[in-house]
N, C-alpha and C positions, 0 to 999 in steps of 0.2 A: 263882751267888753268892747268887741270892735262893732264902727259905724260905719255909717259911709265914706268919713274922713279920717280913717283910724282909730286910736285907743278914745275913748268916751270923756268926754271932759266938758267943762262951761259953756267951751269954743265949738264943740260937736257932740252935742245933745242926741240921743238916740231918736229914730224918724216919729215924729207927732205922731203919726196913725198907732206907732206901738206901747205909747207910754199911757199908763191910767193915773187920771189923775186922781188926787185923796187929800185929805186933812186926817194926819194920825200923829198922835201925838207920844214920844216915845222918852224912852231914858237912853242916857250913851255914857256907855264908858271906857274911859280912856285909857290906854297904857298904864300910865301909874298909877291904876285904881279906882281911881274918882272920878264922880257921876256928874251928867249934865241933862238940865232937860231939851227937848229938842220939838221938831215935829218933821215928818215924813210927807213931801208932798207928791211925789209919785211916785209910783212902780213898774219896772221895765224890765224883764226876761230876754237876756239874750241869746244870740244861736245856737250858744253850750247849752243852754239849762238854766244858766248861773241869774238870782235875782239881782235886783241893784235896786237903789232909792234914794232918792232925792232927798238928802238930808239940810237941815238946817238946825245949829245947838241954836237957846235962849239962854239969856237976854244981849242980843247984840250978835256977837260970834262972826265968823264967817258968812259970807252967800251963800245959798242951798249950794250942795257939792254932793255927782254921784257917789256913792258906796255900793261896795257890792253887800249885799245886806249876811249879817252874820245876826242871828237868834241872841249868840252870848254877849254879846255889846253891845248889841241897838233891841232895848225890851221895848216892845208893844204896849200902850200904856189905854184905858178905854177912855173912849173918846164920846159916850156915849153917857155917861156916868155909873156908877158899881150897885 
């Protein structure tokens, strides 16, 4: 979670050379239950182990924001078609 400049956020992005960039397109959900779509534009591992991802929900929503990525809230959606 830590960068160069402390805890990981908009303002201190983890170092370019570590993040892979992607287009994946996920579901998320939220505290009270309900789902949103979203997409995943990178992936970055930091010194613990712990993944994170570059989330942004659809349609509108927040700016892409890390998350440390959890399986039971941000499902993987194919991006490829089924």
């Amino acid at each position: 979670m830590a960068t160069r400049c402390g805890l990981l956020s908009w303002d201190c992005p983890p170092p370019e050379t570590e993040v892979r960039w992607v287009y994946q397109p996920v579901e998320v959900q939220y505290p009270d239950g309900s789902w949103d779509l979203g997409r995943i534009s990178a992936w970055w591992t930091d010194d613990a182990g712990d993944v994170w991802c570059r989330l942004r929900t659809l349609p509108g929503g927040d700016g892409p924001q890390w998350h440390r990525y959890d399986p039971e809230s941000i499902r993987l959606l194919p991006s490829d078609g089924i």
